[in-house]
VEXDREN-2710 file (C-alpha; in Angstrom, 1 decimal):
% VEXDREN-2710
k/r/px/py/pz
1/UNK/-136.7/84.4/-151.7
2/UNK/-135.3/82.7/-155.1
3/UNK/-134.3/86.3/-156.3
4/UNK/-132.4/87.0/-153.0
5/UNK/-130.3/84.1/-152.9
6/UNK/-130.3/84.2/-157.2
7/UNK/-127.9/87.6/-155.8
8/UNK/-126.3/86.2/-153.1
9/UNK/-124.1/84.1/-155.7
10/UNK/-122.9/86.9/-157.6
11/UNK/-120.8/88.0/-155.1
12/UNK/-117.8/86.2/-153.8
13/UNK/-117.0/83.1/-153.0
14/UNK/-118.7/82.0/-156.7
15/UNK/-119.2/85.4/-158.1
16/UNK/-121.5/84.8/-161.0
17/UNK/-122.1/88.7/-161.3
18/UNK/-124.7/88.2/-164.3
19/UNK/-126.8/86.2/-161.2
20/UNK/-127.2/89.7/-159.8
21/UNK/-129.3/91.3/-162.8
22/UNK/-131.3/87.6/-162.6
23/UNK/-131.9/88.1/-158.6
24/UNK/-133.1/91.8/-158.9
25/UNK/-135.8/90.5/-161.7
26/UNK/-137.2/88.3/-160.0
27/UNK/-137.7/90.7/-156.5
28/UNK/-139.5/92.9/-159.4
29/UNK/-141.7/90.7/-161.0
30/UNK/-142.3/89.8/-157.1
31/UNK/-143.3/93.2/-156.7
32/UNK/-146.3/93.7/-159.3
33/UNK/-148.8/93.4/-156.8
34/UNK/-150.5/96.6/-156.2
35/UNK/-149.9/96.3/-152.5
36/UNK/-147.7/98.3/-150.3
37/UNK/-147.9/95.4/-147.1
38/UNK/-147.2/93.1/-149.7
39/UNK/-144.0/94.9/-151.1
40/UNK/-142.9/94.7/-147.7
41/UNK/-143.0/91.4/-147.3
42/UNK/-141.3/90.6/-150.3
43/UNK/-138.5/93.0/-149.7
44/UNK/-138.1/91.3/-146.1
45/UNK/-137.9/87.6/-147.5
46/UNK/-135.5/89.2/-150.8
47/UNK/-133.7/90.3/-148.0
48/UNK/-133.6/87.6/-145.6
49/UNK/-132.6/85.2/-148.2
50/UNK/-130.0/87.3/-149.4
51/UNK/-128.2/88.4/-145.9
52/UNK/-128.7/85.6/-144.0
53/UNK/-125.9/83.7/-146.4
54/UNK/-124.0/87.0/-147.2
55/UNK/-123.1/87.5/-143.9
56/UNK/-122.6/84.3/-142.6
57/UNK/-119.3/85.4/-141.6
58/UNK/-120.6/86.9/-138.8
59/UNK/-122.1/83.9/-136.9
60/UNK/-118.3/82.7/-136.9
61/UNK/-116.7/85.4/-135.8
62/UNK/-119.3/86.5/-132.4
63/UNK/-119.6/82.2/-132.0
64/UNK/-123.6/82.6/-131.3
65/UNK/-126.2/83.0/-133.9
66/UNK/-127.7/86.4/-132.1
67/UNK/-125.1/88.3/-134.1
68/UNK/-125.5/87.2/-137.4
69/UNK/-129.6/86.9/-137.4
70/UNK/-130.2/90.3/-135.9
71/UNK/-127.5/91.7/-138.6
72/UNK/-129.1/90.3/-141.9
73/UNK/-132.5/90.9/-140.3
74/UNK/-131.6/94.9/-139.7
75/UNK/-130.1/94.6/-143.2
76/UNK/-133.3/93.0/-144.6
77/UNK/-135.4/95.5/-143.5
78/UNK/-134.1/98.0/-145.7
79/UNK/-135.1/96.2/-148.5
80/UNK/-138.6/95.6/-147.6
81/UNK/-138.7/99.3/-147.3
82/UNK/-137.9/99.1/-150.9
83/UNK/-140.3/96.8/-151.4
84/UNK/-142.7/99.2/-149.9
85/UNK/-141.6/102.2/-151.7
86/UNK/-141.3/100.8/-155.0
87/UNK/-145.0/100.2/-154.9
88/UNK/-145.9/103.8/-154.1
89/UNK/-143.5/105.3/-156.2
90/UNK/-145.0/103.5/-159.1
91/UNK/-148.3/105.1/-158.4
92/UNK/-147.1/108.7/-159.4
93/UNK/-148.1/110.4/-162.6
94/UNK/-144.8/110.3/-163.7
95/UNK/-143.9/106.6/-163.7
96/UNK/-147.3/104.9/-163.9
97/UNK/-148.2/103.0/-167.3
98/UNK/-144.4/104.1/-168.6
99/UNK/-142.4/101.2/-168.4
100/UNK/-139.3/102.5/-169.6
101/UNK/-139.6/105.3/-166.7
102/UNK/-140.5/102.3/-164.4
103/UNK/-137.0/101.3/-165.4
104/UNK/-134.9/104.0/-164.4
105/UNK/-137.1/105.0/-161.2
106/UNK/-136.6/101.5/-159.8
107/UNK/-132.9/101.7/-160.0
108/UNK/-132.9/105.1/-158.9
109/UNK/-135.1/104.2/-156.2
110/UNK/-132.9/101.3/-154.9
111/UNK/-129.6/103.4/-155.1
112/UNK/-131.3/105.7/-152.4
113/UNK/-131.7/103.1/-150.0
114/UNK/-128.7/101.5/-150.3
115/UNK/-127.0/105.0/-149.9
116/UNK/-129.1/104.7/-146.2
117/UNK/-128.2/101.7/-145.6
118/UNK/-124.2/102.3/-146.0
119/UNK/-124.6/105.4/-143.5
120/UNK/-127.0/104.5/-141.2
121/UNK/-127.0/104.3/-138.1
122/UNK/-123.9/103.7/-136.2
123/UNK/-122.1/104.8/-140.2
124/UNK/-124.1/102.4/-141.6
125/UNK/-123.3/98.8/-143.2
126/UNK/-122.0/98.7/-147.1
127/UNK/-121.8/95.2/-147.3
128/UNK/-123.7/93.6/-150.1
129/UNK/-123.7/96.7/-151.8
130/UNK/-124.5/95.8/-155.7
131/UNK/-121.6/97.5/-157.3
132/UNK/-119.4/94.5/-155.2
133/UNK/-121.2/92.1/-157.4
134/UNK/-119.5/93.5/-160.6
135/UNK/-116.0/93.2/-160.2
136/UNK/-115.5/89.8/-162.5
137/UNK/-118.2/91.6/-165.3
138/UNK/-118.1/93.9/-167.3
139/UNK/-120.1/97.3/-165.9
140/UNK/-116.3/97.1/-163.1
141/UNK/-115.1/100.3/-165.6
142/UNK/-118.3/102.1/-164.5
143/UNK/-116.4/102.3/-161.3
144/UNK/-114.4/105.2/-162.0
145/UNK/-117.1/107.2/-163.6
146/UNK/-119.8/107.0/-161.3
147/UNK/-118.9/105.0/-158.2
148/UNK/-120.9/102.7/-156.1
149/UNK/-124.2/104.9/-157.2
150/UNK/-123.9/104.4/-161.5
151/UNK/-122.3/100.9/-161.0
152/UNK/-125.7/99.7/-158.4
153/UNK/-128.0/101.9/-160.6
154/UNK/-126.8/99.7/-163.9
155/UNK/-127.2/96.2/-161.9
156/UNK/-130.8/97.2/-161.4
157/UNK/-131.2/98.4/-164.5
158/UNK/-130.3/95.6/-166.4
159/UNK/-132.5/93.6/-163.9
160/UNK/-135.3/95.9/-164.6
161/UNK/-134.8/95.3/-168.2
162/UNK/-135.0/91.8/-168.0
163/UNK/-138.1/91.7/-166.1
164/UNK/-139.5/93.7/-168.6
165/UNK/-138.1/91.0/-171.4
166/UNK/-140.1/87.6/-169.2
167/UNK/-143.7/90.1/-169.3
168/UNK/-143.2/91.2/-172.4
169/UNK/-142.1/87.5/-173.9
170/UNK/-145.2/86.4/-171.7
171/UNK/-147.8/88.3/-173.3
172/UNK/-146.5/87.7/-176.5
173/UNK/-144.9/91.2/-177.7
174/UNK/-142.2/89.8/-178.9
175/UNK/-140.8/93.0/-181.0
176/UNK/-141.0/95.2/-177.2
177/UNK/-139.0/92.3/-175.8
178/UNK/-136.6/92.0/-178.7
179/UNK/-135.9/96.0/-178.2
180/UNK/-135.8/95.6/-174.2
181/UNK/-133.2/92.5/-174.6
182/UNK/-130.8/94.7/-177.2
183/UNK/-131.4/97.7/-174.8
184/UNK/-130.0/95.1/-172.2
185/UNK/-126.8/93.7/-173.6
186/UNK/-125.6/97.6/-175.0
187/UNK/-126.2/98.5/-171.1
188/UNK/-124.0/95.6/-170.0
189/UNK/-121.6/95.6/-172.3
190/UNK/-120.8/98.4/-173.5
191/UNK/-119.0/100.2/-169.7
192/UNK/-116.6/97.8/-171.0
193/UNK/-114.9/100.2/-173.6
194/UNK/-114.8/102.8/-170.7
195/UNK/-110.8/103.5/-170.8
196/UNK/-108.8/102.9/-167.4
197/UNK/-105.2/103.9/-166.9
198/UNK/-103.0/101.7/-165.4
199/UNK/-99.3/103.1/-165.6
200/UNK/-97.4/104.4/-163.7
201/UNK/-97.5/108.5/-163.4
202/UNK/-95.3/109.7/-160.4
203/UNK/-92.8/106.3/-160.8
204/UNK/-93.3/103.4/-159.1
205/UNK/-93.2/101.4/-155.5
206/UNK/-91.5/98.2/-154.9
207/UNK/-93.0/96.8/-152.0
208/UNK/-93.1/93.4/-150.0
209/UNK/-96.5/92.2/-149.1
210/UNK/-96.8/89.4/-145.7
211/UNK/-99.1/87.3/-144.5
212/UNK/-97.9/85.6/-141.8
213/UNK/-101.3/83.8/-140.8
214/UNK/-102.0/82.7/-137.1
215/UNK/-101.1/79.8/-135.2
216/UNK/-105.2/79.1/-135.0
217/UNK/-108.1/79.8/-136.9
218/UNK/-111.2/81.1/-135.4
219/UNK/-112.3/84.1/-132.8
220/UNK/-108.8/83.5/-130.0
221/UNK/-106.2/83.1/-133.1
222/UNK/-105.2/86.9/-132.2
223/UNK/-104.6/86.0/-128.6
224/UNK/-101.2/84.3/-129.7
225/UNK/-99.9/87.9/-130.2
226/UNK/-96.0/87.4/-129.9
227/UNK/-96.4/84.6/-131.8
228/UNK/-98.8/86.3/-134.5
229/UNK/-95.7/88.9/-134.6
230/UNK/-93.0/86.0/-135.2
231/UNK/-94.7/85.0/-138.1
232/UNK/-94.5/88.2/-140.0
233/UNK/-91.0/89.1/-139.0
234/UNK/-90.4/84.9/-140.5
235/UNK/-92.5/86.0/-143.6
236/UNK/-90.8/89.1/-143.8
237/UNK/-86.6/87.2/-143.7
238/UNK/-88.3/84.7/-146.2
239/UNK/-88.7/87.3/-149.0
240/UNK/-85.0/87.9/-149.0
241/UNK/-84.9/84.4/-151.0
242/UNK/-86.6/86.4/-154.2
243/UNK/-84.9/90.1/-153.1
244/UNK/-82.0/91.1/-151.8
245/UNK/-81.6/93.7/-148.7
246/UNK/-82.6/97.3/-149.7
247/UNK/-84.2/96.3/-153.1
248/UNK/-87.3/97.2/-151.4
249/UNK/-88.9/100.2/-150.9
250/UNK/-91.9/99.3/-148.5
251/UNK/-93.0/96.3/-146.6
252/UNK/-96.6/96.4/-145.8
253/UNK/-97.9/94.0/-142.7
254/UNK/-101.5/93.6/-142.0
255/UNK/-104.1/94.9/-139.5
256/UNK/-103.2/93.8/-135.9
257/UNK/-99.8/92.1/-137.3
258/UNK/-98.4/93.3/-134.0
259/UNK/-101.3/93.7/-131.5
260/UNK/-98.9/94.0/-129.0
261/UNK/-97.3/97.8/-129.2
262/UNK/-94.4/97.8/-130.3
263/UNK/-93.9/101.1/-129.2
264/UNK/-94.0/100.3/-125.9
265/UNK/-93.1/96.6/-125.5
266/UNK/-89.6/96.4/-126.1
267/UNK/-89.2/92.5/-126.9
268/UNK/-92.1/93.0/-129.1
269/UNK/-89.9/96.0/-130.7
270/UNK/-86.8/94.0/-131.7
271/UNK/-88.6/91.1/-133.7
272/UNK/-90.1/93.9/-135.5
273/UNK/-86.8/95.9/-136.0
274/UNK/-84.9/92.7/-136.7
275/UNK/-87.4/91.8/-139.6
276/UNK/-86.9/95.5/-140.7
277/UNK/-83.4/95.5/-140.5
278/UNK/-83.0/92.1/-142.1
279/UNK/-85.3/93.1/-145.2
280/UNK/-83.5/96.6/-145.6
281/UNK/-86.8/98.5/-145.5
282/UNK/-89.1/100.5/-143.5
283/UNK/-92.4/98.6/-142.1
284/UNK/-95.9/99.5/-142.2
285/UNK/-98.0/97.6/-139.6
286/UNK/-101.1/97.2/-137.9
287/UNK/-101.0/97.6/-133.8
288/UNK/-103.7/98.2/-130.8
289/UNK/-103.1/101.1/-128.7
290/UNK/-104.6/101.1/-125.3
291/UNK/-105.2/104.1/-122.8
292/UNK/-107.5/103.3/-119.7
293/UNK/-110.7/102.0/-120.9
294/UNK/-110.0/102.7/-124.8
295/UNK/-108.0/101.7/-127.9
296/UNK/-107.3/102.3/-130.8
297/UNK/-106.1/100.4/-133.9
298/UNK/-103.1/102.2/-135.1
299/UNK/-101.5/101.9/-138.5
300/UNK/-97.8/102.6/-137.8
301/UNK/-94.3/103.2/-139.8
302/UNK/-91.4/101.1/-138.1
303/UNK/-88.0/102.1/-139.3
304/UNK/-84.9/99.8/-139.5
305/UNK/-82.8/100.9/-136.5
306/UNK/-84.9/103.9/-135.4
307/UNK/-88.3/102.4/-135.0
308/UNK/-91.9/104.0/-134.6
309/UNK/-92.0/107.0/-136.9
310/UNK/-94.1/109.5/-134.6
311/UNK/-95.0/111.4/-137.8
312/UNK/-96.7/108.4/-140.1
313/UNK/-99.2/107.2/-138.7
314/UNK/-103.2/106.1/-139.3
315/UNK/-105.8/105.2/-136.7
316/UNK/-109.0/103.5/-137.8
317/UNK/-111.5/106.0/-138.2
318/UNK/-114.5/103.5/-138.4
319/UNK/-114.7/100.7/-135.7
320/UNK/-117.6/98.0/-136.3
321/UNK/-120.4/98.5/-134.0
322/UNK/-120.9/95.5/-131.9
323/UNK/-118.0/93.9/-133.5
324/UNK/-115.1/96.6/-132.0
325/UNK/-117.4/98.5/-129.8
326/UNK/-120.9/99.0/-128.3
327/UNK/-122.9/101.4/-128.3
328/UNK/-125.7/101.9/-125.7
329/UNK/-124.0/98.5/-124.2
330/UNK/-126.4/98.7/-120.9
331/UNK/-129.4/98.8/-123.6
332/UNK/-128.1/96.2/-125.7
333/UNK/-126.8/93.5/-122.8
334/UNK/-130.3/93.3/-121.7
335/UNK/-130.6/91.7/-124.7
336/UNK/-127.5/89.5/-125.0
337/UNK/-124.4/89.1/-122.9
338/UNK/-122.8/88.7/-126.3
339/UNK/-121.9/92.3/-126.8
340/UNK/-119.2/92.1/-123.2
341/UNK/-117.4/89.9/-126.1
342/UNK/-115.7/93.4/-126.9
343/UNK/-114.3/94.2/-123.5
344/UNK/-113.1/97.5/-124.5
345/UNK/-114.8/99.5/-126.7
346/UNK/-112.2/100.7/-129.9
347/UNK/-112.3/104.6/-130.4
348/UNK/-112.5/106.1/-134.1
349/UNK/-109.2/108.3/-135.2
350/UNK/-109.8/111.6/-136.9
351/UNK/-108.3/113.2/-139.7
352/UNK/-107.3/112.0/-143.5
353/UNK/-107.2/108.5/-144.7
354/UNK/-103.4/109.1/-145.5
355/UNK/-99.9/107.9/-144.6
356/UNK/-96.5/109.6/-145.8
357/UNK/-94.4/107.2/-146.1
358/UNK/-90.4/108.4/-146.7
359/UNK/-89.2/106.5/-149.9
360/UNK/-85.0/106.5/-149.7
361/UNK/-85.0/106.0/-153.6
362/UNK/-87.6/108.0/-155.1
363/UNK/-85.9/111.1/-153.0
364/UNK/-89.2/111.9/-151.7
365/UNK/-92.6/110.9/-149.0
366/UNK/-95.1/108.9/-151.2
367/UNK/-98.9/109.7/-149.8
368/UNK/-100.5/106.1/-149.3
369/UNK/-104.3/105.8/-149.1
370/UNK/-104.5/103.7/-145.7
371/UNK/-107.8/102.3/-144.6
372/UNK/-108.4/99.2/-141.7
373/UNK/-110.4/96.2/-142.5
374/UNK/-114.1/96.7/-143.3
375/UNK/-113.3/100.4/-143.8
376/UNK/-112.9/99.4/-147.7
377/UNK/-116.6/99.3/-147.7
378/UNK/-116.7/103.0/-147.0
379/UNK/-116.2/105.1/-150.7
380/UNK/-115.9/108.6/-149.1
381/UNK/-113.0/107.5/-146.8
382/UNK/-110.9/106.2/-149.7
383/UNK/-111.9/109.0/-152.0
384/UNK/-110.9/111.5/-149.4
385/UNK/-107.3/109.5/-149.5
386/UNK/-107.0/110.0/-152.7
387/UNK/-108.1/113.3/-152.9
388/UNK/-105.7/114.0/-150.3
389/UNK/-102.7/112.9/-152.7
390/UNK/-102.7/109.4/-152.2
391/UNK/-100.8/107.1/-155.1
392/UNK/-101.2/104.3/-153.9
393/UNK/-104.1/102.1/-151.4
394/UNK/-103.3/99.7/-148.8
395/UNK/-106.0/97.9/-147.3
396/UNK/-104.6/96.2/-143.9
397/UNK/-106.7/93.8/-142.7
398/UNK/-107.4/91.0/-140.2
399/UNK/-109.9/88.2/-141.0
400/UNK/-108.6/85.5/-138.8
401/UNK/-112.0/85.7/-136.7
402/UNK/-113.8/84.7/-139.8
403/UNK/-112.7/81.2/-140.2
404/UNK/-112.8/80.0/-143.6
405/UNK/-116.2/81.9/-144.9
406/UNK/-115.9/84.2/-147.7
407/UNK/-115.5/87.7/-145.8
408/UNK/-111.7/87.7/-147.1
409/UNK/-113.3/87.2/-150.5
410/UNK/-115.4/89.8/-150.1
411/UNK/-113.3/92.5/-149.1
412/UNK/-111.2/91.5/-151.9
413/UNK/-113.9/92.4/-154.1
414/UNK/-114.7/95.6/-152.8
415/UNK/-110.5/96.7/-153.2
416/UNK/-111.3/95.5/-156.7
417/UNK/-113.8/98.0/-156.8
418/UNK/-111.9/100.6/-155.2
419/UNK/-108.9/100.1/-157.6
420/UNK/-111.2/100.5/-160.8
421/UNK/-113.0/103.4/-159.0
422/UNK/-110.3/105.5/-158.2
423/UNK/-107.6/104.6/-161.0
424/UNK/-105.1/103.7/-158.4
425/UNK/-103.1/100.1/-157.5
426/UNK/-104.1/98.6/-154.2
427/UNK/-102.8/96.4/-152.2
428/UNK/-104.8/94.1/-149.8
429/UNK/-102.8/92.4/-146.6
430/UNK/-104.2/90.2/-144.5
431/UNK/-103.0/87.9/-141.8
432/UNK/-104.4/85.2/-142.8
433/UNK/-105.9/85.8/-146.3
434/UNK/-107.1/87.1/-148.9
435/UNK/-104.3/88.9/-149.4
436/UNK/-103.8/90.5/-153.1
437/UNK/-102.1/93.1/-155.3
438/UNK/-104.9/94.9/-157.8
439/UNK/-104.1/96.6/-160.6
440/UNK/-105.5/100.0/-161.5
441/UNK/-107.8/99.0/-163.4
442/UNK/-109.2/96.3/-160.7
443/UNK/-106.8/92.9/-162.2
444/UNK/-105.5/90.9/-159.3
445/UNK/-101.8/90.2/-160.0
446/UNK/-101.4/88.3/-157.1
447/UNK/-102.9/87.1/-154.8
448/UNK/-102.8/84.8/-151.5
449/UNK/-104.2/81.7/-150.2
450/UNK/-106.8/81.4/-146.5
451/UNK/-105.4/80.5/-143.4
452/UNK/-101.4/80.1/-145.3
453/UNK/-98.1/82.1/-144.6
454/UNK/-97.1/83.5/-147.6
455/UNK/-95.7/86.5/-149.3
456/UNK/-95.5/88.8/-152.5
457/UNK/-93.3/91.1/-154.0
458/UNK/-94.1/93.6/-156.6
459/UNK/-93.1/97.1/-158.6
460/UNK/-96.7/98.7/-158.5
461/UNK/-97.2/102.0/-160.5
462/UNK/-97.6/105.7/-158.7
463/UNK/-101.0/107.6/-159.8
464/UNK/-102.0/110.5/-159.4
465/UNK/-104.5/111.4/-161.7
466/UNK/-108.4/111.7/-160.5
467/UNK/-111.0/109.7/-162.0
468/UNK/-114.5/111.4/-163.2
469/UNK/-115.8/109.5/-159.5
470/UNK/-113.6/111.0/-157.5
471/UNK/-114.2/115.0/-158.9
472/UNK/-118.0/113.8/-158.7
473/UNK/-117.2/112.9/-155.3
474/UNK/-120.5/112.6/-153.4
475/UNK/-122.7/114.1/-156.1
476/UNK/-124.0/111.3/-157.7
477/UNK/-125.3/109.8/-154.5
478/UNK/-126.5/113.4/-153.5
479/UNK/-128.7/113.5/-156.5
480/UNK/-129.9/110.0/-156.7
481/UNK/-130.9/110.6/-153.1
482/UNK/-133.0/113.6/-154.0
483/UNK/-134.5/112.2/-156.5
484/UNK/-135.4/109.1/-154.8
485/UNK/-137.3/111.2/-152.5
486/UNK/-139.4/113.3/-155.6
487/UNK/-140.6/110.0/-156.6
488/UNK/-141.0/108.7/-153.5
489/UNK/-143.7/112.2/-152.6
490/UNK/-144.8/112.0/-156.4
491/UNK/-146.3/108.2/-155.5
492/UNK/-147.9/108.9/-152.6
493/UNK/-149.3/112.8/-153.8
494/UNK/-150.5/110.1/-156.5
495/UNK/-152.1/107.2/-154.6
496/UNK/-153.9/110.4/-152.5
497/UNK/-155.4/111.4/-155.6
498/UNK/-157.2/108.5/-156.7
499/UNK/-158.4/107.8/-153.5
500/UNK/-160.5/111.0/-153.4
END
């Protein structure tokens, strides 16, 4: 359990990213029982220990504890099917008595299952994903070679390696442990010299970033809708004190900024045309749409003095199971009433993660990377984006449910990431915080407070070169995936063997 909450603080709030390579030592030297049962119990209690306080986000946003223990328990369960599997795989002809193999096949073997874990079932659940660890440290320029795949693999490499320096110091090889300890600090140093372009390639955007925040924190703050609105059209005048009207070229709002339509609530529709008029700029913003018995959470364009562009617009194309729908509700409302929390189940859009977004002074539409909330977590959505054309990423997102945990942190992290992954500047509204402007080569410039009304105002470069990760695309996961399985057959062809 020390090794799963050792992990735990390298991500964010403290983010003490070498504490991840310490963590997945540990679960290894956990793991050197000859004992598949055992394995599995280890992984569970790794697990446990680390979900149970990387999600504690979640027992504040549903209100009752159900939520957040049957999530890290689900999540924990993967890894004590690691557990398991690492102890078979370890029995084939290839990796037994080769310690250096041992090395590579763990982290190969871990990559696999957190490449399950992030897709299924219901899409799966990226959080606490290793390569989210990495962002302060010095593997982050991995990112745009590799992805979420290399950038994990490295983590548990280097923790590999380090379990192989405490045996090897234990048993008195020093000169093994000497080479596994240089072998160590080239691995985690060296993705540092891996070159990331930051300027700007197809000019540059000025844009207005606000975070209005919510006139309460906790799980009802979004029921103050017109009031939520108000603030951001407020944030929005307020920027005029650093810019003058026109001087920008975008103002980005965050997820559910307007929850009521503005498209078809018309008082609703003049604070957000007065903010847009006011500021001199076009508005992108986060709305619900709802048909009978469905919504959907809309990204929209709102143009001063015209309103709703019909032709720019994004629709969240991965709702949160349980958290912004339900599947098999009759099943699952045997079990809790806690799932009727989410009275209308949110339906997922279709199509590209892109917005084109008319820019007056660049003379032409700049493709924006748009994706909702926890959808950050998901590479291939943002790499399609990009693919696409986009130049830019905005992240709109809502954490007011989430009191004052470190979710916002979190998701910050992950933009990070995506920023360094995909050689592009991102931008990261919330309502109520963290919001942040990241740099192409994952830097925060800027970056906002939790639970404040603030906002930001910056020139951020165009890009539209591709990174080695996004012509890889899903490749490296692909093959880790495959081979993952060949040592997971190769253990237990092996373990059959010396049975007979």
């Amino acid at each position: 359990m020390t090794g799963g909450l050792a992990t735990e603080t390298a991500f964010p709030e403290r983010s003490w990213w070498p504490m991840a390579f310490v963590g997945i030592a540990l679960l290894l030297l956990a793991l050197r029982r000859e004992s598949a049962r055992w394995g599995f119990v280890v992984g569970a209690l790794y697990g446990l220990a680390f979900f149970l306080p990387h999600v504690w986000w979640a027992n504040e946003a549903v209100g009752r504890p159900i939520g957040w223990v049957a999530l890290a328990i689900f999540q924990a369960l993967y890894l004590a099917g690691f557990g398991a599997a690492w102890v078979w795989v370890r029995r084939g002809p290839w990796v037994r008595g080769h310690p250096w193999v041992q090395v590579v096949a763990v982290a190969v073997l871990w990559v696999g299952v957190e490449q399950v874990r992030g897709r299924w079932p219901f899409g799966g659940f990226p959080w606490g994903t290793l390569a989210f660890s990495q962002t302060e440290g010095p593997l982050l320029p991995l990112a745009s070679v590799g992805g979420e795949p290399l950038v994990s693999g490295a983590v548990v490499v280097l923790g590999a390696l380090l379990a192989l320096v405490g045996l090897r110091l234990s048993r008195r090889r020093f000169a093994g442990a000497g080479a596994s300890a240089t072998v160590a600090l080239a691995l985690a140093f060296l993705p540092a010299l891996v070159p990331l372009g930051t300027g700007a390639e197809a000019g540059t955007l000025r844009v207005g970033v606000v975070q209005g925040n919510v006139p309460v924190q906790g799980a009802e703050a979004m029921g103050q809708a017109r009031e939520v609105v108000e603030n951001h059209a407020d944030g929005t005048r307020a920027m005029l004190e650093r810019t003058e009207p026109g001087e920008l070229d975008l103002v980005l709002w965050p997820e559910s900024a307007s929850d009521i339509d503005p498209r078809t609530d018309a008082a609703v529709a003049a604070v957000v045309d007065d903010a847009a008029r006011a500021v001199g700029a076009p508005i992108l913003l986060g709305t619900q749409q709802f048909l009978p018995g469905l919504r959907y959470n809309n990204y929209i364009l709102w143009e001063p003095g015209t309103g709703a562009d019909p032709q720019v617009e994004y629709t969240k194309q991965r709702p949160v199971p349980f958290g912004e729908y339900v599947p098999y509700r009759d099943f699952f409302r045997r079990i809790t009433s806690a799932v009727d929390l989410v009275t209308t189940d949110m339906v997922a859009g279709t199509g590209e993660a892109l917005v084109r977004v008319g820019i007056e002074r660049l003379g032409r539409a700049v493709p924006i990377t748009a994706a909702i909330c926890f959808e950050v977590a998901y590479d291939d959505l943002i790499r399609d984006g990009v693919l696409a054309g986009g130049e830019l990423i905005v992240i709109p997102t809502n954490n007011a449910s989430f009191g004052l945990t470190q979710e916002s942190a979190q998701q910050m992290a992950m933009s990070r990431f995506r920023a360094a992954e995909h050689g592009r500047a991102v931008v990261q509204v919330s309502t109520v915080g963290v919001s942040g402007l990241i740099g192409p080569d994952g830097e925060v410039l800027d970056r906002t407070g939790l639970f404040t009304a603030e906002q930001m105002v910056a020139e951020l470069p165009l890009r539209t070169s591709l990174t080695t990760a996004d012509l890889l695309g899903e490749w490296p996961g692909t093959v880790v995936n495959v081979l993952a399985v060949v040592l997971l057959v190769g253990g237990l062809a092996g373990r059959r063997r010396r049975e007979r």
